[in-house]
DSSP file (Angstrom, degrees, kcal/mol; ACC not computed):
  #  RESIDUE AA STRUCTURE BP1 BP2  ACC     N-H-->O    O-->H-N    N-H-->O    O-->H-N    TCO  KAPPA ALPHA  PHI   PSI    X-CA   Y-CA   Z-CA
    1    1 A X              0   0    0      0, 0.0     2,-0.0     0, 0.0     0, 0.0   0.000 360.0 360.0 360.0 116.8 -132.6 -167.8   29.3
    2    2 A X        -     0   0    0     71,-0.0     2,-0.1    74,-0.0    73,-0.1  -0.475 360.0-142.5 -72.4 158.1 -130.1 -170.2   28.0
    3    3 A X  B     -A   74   0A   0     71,-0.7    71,-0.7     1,-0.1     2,-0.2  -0.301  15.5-146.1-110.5-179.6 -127.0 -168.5   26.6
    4    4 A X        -     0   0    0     69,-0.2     2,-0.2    72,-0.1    70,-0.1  -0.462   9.7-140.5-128.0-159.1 -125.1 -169.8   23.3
    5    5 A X        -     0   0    0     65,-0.2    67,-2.0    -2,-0.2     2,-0.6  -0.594  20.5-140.3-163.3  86.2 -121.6 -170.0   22.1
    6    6 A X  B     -B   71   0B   0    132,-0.4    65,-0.2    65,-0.2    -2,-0.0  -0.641  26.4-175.7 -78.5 106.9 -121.3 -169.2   18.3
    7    7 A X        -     0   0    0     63,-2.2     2,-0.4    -2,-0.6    63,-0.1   0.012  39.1 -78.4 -77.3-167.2 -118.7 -171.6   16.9
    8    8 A X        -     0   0    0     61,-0.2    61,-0.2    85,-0.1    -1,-0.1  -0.836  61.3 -86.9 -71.5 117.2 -117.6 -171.5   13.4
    9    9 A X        -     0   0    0     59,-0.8     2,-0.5    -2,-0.4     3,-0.1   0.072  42.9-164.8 -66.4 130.7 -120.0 -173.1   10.8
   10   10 A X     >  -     0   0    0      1,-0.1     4,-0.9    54,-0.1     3,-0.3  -0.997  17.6-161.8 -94.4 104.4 -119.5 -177.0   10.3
   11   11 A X  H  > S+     0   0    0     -2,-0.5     4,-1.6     1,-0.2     3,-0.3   0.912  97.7  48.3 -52.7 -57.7 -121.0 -178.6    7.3
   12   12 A X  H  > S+     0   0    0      1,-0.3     4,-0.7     2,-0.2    -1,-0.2   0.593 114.5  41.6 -70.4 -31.5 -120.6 -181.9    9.2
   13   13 A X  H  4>S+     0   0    0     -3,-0.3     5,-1.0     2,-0.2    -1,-0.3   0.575 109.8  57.5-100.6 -23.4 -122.1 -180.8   12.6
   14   14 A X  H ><5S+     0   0    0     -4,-0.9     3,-3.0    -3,-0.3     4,-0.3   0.969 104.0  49.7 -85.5 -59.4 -124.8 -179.0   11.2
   15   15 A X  H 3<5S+     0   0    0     -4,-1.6    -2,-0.2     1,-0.4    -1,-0.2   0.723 103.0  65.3 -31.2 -44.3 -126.2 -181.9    9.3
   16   16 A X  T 3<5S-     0   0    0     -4,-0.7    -1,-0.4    -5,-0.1    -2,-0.2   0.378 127.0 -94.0 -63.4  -5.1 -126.0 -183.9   12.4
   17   17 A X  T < 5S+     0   0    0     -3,-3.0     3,-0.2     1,-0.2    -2,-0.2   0.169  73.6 143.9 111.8 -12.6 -128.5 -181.8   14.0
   18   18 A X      < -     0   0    0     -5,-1.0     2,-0.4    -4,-0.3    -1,-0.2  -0.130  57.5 -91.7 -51.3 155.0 -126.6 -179.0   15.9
   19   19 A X        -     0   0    0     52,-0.4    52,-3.2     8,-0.0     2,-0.5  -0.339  38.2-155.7 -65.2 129.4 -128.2 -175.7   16.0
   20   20 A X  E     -C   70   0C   0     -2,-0.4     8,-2.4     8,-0.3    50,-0.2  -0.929  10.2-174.6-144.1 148.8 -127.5 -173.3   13.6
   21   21 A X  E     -CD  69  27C   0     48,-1.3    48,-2.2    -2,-0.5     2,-0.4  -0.577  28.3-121.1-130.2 142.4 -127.8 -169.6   13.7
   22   22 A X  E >>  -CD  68  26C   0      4,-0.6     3,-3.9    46,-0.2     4,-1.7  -0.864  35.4-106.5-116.6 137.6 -127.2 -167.1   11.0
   23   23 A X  T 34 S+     0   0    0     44,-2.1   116,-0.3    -2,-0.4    45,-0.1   0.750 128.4  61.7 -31.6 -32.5 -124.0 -163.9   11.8
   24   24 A X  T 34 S-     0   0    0     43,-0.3    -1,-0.3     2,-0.1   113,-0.1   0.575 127.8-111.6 -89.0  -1.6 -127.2 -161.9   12.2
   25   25 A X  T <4 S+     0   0    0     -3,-3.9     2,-0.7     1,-0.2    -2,-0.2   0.639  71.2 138.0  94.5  40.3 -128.4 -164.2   15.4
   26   26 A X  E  <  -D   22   0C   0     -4,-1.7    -4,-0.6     1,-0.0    -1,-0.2  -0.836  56.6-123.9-100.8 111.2 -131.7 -166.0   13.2
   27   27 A X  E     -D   21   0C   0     -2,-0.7    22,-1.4    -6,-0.2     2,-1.3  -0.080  19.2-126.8 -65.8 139.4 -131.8 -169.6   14.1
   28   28 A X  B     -e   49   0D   0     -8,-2.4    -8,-0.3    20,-0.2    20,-0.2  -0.601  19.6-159.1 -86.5  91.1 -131.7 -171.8   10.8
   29   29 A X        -     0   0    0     -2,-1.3     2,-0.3    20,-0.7    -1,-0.1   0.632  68.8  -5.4  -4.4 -56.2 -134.7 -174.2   10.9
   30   30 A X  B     -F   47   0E   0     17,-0.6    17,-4.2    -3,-0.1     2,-0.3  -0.987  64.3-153.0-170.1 158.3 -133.6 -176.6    8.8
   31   31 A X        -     0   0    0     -2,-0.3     2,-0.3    15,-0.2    15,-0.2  -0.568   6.4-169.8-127.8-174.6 -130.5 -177.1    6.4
   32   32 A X        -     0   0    0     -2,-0.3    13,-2.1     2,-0.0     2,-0.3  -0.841   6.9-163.1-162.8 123.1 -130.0 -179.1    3.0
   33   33 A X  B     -H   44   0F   0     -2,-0.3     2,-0.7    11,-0.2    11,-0.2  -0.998  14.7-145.9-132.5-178.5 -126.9 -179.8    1.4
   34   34 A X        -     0   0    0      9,-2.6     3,-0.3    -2,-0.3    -2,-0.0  -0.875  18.1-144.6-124.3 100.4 -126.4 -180.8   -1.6
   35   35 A X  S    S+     0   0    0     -2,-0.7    -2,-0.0     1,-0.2     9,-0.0  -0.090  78.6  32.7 -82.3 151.8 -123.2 -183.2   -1.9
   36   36 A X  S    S+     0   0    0      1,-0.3     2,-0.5     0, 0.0    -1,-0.2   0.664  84.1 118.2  99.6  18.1 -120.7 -183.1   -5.5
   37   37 A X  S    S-     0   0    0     -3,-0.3    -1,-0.3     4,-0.1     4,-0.1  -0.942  78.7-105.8-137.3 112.3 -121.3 -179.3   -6.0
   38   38 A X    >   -     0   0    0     -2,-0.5     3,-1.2     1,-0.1    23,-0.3  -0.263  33.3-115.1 -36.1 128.7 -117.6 -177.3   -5.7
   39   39 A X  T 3  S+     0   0    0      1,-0.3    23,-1.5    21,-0.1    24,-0.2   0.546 112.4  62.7 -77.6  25.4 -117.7 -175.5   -2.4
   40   40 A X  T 3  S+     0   0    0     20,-0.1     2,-0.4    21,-0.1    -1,-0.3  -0.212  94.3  60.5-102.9  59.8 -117.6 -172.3   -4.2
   41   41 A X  S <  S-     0   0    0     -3,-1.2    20,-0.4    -4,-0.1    19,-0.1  -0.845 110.5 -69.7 177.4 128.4 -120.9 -172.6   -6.1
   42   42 A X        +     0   0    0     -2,-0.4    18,-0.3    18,-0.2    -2,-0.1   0.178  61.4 152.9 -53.2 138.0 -124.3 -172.9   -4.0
   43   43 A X        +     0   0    0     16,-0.8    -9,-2.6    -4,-0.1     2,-0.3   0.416  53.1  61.3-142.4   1.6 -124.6 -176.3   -2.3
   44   44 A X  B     -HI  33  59F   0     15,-0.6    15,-0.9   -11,-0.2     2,-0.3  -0.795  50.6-167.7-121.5 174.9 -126.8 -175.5    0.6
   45   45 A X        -     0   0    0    -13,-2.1     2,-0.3    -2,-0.3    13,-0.2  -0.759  10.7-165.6-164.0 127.4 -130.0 -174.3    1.4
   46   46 A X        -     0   0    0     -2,-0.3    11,-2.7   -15,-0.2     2,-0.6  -0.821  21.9-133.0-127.3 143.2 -131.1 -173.2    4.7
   47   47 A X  E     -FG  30  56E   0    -17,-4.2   -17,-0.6    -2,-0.3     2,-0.4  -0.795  29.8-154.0 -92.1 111.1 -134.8 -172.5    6.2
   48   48 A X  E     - G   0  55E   0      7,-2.8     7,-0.7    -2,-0.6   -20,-0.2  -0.782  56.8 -23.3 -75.7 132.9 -134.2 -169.0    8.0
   49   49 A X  B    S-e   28   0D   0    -22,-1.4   -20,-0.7    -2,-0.4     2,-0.2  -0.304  79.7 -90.5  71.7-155.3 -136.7 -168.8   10.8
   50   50 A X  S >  S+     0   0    0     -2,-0.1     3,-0.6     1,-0.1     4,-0.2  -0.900  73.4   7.0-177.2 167.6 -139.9 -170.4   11.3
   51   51 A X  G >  S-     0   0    0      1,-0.2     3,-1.2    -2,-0.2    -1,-0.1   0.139 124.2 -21.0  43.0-157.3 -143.5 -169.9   10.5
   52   52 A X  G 3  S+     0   0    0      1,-0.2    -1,-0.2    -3,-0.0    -3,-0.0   0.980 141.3  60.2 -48.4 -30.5 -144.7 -166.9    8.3
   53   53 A X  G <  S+     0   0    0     -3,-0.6     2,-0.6     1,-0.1    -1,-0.2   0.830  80.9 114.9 -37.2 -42.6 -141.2 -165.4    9.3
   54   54 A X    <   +     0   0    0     -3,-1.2     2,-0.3    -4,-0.2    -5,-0.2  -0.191  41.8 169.9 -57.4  74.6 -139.6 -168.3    7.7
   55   55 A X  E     -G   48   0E   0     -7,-0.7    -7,-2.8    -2,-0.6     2,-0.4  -0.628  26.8-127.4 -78.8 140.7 -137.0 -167.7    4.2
   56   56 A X  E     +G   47   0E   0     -2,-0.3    -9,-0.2    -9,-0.3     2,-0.1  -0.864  23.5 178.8 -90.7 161.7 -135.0 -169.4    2.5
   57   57 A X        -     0   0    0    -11,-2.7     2,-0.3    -2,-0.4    -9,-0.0  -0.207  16.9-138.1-129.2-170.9 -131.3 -168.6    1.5
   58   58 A X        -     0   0    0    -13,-0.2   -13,-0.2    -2,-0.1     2,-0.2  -0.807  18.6-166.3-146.0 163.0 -128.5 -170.6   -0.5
   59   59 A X  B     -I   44   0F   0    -15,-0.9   -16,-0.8    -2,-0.3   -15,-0.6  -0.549  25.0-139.6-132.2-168.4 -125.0 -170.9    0.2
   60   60 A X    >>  -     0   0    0    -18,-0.3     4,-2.9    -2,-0.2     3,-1.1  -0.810  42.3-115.3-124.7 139.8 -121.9 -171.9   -1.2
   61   61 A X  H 3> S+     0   0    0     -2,-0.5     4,-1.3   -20,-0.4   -21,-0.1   0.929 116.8  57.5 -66.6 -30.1 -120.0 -173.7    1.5
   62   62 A X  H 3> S+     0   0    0    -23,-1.5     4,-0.6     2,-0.2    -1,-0.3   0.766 110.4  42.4 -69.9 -34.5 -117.5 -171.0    1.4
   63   63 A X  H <> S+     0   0    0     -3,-1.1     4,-1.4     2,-0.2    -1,-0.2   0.573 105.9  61.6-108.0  -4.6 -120.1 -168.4    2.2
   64   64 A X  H  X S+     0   0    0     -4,-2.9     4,-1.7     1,-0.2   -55,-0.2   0.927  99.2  59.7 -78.6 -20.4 -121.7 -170.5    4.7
   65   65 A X  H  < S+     0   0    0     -4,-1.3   -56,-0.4     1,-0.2     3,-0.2   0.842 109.0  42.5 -31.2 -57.7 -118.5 -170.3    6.4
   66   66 A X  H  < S+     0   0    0     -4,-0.6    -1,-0.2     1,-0.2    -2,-0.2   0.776 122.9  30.5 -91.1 -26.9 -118.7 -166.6    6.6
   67   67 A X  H  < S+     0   0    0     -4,-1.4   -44,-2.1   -45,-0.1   -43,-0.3   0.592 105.3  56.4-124.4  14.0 -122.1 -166.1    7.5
   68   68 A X  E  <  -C   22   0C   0     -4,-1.7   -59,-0.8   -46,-0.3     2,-0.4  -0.737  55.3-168.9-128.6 178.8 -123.8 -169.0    9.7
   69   69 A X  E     -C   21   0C   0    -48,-2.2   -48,-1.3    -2,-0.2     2,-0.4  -0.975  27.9-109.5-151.7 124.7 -122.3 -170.3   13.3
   70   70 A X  E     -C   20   0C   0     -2,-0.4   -63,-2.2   -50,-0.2     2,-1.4  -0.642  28.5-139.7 -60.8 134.2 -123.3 -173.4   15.3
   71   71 A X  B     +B    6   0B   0    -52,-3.2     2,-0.5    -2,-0.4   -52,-0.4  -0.679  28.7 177.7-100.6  90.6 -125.0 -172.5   18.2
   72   72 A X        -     0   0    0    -67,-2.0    -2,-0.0    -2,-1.4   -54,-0.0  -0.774  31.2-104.2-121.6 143.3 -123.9 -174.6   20.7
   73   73 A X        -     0   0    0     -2,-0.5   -69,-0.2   -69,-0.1     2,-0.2  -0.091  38.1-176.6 -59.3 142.8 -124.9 -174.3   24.2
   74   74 A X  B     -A    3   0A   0    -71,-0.7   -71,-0.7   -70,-0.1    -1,-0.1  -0.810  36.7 -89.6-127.2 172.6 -122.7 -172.8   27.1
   75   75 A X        -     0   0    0     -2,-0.2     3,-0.3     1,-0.2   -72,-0.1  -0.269  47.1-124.5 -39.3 169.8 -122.5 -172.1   31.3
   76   76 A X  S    S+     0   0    0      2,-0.1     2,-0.2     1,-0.1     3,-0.2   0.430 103.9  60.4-127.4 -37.6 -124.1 -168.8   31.3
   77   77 A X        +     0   0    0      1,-0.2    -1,-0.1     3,-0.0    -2,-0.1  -0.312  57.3 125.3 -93.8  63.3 -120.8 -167.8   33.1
   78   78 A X        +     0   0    0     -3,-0.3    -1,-0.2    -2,-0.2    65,-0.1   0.967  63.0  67.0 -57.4 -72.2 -118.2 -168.5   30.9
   79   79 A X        -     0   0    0     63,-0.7     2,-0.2    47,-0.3    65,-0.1  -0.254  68.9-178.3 -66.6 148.1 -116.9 -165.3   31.0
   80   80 A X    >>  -     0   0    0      1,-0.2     3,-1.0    47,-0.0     4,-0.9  -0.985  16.6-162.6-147.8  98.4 -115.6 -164.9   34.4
   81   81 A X  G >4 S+     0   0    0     44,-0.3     3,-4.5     1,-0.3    -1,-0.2   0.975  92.8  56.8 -57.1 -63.5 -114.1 -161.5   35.1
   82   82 A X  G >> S+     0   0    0      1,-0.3     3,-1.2     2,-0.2     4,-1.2   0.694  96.3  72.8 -49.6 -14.8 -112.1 -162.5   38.3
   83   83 A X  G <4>S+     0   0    0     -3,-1.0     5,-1.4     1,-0.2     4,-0.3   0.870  85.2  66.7 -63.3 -27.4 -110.4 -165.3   35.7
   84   84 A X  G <<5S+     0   0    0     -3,-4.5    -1,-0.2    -4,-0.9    -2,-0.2   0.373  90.1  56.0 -74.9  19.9 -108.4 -162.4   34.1
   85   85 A X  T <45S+     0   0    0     -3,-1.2    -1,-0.2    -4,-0.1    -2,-0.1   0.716 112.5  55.3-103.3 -52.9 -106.1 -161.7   37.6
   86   86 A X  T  <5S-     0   0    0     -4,-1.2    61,-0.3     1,-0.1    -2,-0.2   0.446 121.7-106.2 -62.1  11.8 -105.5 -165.6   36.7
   87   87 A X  T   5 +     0   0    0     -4,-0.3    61,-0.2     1,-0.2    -3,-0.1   0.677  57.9 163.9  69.8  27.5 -104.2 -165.5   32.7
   88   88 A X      < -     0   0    0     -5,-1.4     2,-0.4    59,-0.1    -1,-0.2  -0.409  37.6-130.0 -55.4 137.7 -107.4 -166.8   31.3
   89   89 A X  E     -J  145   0G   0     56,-2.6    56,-2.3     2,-0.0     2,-0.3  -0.923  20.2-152.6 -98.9 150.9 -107.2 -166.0   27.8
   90   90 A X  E     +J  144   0G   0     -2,-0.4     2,-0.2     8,-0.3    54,-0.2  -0.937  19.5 171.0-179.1 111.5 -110.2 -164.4   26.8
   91   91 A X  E     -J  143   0G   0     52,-1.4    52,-1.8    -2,-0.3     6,-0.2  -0.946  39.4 -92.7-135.1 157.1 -111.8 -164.6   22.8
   92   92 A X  E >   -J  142   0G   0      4,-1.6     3,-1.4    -2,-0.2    48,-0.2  -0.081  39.0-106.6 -73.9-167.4 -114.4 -163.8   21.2
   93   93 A X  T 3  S+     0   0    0     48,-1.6     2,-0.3     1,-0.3    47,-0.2   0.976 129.2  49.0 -79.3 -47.2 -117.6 -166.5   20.7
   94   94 A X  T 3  S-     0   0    0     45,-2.8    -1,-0.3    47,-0.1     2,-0.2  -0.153 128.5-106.6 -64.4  23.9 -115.9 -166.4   16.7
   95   95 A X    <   +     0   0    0     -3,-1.4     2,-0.2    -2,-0.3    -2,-0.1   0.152  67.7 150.0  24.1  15.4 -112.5 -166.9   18.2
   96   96 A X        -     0   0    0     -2,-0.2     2,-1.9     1,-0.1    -4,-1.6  -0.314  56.2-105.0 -52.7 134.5 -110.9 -163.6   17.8
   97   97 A X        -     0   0    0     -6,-0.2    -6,-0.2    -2,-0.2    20,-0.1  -0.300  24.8-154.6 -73.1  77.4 -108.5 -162.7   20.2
   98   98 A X        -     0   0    0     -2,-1.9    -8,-0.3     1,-0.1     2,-0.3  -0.054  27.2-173.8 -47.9 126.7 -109.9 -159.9   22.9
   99   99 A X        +     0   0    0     16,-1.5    16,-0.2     1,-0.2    -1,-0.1  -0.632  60.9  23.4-117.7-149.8 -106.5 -158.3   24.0
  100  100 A X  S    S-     0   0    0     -2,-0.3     2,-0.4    14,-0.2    -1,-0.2   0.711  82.5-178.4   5.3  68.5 -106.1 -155.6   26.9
  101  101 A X        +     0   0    0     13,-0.2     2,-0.4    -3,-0.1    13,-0.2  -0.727   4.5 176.6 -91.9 134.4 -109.5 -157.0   28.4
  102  102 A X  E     -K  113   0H   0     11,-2.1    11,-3.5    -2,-0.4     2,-0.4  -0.985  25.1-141.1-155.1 135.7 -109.9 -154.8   31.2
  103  103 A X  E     -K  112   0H   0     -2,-0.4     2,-0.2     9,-0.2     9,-0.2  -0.962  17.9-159.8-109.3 123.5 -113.3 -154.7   34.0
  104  104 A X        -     0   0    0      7,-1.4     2,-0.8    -2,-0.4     7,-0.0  -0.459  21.4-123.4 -77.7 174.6 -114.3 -151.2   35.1
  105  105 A X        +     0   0    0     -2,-0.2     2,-0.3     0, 0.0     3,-0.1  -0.958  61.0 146.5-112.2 115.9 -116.5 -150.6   38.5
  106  106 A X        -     0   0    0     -2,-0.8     5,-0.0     1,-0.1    -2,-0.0  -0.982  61.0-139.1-149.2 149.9 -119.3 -148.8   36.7
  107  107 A X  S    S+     0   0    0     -2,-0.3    -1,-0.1     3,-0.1     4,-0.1   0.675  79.1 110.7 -50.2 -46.8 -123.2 -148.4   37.0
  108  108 A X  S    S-     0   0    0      1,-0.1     2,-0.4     2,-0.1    -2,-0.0  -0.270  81.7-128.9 -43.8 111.3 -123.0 -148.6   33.5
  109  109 A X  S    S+     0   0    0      1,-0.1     2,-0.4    15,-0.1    16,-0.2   0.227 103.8  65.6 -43.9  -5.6 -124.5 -152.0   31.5
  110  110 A X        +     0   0    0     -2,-0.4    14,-0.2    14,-0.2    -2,-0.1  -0.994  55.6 138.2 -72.9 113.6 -121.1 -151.9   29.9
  111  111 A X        +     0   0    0     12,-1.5    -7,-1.4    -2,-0.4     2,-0.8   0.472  55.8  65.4-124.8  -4.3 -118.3 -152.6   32.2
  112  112 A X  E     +KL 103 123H   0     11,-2.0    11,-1.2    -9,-0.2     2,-0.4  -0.828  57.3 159.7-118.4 123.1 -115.9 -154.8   30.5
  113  113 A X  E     +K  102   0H   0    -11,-3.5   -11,-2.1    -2,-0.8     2,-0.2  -0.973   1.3 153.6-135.3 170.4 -113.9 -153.5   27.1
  114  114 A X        -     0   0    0     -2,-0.4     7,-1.8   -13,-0.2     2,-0.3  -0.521  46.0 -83.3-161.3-149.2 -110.9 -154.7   25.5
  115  115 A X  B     +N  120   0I   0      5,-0.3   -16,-1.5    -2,-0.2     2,-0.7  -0.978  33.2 176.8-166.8 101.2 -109.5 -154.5   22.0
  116  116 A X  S    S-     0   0    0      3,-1.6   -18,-0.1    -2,-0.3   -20,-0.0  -0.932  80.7  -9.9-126.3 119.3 -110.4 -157.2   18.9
  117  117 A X  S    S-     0   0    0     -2,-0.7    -1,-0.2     1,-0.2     3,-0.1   0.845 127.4 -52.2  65.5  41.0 -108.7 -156.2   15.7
  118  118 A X  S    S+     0   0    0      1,-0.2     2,-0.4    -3,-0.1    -1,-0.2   0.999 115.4 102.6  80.7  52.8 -107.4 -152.9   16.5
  119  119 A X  S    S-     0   0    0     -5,-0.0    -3,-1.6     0, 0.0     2,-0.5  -0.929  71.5-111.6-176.7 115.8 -110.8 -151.6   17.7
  120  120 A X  B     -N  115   0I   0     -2,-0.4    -5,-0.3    -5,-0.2     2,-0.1  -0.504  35.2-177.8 -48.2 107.9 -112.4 -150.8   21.3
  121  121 A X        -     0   0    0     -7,-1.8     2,-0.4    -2,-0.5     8,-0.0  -0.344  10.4-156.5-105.2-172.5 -114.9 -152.9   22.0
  122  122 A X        -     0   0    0     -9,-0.1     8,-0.8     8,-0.1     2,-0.3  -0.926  10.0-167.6-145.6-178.2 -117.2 -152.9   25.3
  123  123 A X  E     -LM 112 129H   0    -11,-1.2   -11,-2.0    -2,-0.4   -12,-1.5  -0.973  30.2-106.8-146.8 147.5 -119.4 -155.8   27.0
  124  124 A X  E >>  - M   0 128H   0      4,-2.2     3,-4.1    -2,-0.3     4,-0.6  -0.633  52.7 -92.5 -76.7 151.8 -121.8 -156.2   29.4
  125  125 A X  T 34 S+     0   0    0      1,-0.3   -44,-0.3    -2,-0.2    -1,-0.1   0.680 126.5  54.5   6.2 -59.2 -120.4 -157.9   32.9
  126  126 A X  T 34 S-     0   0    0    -46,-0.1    -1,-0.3     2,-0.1   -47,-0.3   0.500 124.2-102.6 -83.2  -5.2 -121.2 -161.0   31.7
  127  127 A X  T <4  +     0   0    0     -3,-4.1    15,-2.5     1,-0.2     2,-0.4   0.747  69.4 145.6  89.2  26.7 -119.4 -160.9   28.5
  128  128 A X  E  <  -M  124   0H   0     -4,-0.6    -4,-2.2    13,-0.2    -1,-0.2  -0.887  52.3-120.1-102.0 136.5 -122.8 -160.2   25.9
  129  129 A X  E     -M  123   0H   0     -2,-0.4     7,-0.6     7,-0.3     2,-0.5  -0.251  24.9-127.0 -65.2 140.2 -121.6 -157.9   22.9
  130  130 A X  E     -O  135   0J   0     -8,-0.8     2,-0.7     5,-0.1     5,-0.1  -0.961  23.0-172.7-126.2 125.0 -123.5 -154.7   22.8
  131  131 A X  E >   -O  134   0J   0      3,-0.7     3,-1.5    -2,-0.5     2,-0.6  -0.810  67.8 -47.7 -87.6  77.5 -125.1 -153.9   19.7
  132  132 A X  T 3  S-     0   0    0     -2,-0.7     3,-0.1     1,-0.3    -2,-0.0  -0.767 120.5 -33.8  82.4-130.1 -126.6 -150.2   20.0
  133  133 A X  T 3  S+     0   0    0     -2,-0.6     2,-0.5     1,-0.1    -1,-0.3   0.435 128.9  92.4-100.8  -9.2 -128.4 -150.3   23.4
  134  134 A X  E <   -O  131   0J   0     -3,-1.5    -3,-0.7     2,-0.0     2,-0.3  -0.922  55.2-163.9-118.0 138.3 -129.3 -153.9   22.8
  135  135 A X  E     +O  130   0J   0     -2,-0.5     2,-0.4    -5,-0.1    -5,-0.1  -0.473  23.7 149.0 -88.8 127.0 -127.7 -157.1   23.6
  136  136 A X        -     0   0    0     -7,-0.6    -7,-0.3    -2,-0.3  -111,-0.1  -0.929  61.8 -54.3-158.7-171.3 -128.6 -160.1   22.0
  137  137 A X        +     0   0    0     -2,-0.4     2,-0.3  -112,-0.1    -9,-0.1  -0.410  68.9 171.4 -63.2 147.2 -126.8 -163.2   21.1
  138  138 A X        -     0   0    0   -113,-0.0  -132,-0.4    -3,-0.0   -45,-0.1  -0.954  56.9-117.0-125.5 138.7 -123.0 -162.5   18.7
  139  139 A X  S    S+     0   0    0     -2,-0.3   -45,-2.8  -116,-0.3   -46,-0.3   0.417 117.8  61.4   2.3 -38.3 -120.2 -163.7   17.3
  140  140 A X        +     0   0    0    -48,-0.2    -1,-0.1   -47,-0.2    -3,-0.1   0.676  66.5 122.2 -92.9 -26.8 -118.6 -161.1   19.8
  141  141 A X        -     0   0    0    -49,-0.2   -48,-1.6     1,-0.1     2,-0.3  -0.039  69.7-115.0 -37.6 130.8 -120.0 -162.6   22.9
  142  142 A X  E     -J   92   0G   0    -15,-2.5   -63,-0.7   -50,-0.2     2,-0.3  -0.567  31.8-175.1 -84.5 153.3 -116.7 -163.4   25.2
  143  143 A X  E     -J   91   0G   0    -52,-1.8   -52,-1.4    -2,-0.3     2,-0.2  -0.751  20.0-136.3-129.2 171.3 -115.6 -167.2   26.2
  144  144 A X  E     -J   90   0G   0     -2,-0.3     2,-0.3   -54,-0.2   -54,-0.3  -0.858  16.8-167.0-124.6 142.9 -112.8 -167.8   28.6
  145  145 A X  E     -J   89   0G   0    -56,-2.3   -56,-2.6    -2,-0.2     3,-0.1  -0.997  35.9-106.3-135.0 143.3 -109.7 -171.0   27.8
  146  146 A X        -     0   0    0     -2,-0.3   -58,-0.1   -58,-0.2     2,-0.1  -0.437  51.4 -74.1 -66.6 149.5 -107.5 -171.8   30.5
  147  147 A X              0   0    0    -61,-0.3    -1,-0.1     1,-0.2   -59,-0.1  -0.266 360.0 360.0 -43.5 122.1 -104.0 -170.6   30.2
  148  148 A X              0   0    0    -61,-0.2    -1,-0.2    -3,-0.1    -2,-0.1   0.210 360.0 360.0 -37.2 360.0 -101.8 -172.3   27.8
């Protein structure tokens, strides 16, 4: 299964064809915007889904900001545990900054937790955000950047 990377929403990039994905991980079919419109006041309109499934929304550019992502494809290993002995900085997929990211040796489907906004977080191995008992694509999903 290919894995994603949810950047921050791009007006410009989406229109260009890139995938986009809604905060709640529902790929947006198809997108509209609607040019001359203040970007607080709806100017988009995006196909949620597909088939009978399929809604549509509005936006305000401001609130598409908040609540859609480009979904753009990554290595499946970004996150790379053994990178943190090396000073990899380590963020989430929405670029928040995972501090005291720390790998247990566990059985457990959650081995990896760290700390994003004053809060405990955990991860599977691989760096997928756990939602309840199930993992499915986030915002929280870790990437790795080489040290600065």
């Amino acid at each position: 299964m290919e894995q994603h990377r949810l950047e921050p929403f791009d007006l410009s990039r989406a229109l260009a064809g890139e995938p986009v994905v809604s905060c709640s991980g529902v790929d947006i079919s198809e997108i509209k915007h609607f040019a001359g419109i203040p970007t607080n006041r709806v100017c988009i309109a995006a196909v949620l889904g597909v088939g009978e499934d399929a809604r549509l929304r509005v936006y305000s550019l401001d609130l598409a900001r908040e609540s859609l992502r480009i979904k753009t494809p990554i290595d499946p290993h970004s996150f790379d545990p053994c990178k943190l002995a090396e000073g990899w900085i380590v963020r989430t997929c929405d670029g928040q900054e995972v501090k005291q990211a720390t790998v247990f040796k566990s059985d457990g489907p959650y081995t990896v937790y760290g700390v994003v906004n004053g809060r405990v977080e955990r991860w599977t191995p691989d760096g997928c955000y756990c939602i309840g008992h199930q993992t499915m694509v986030s915002p929280l999903d870790l990437v790795m950047y080489p040290p600065e």
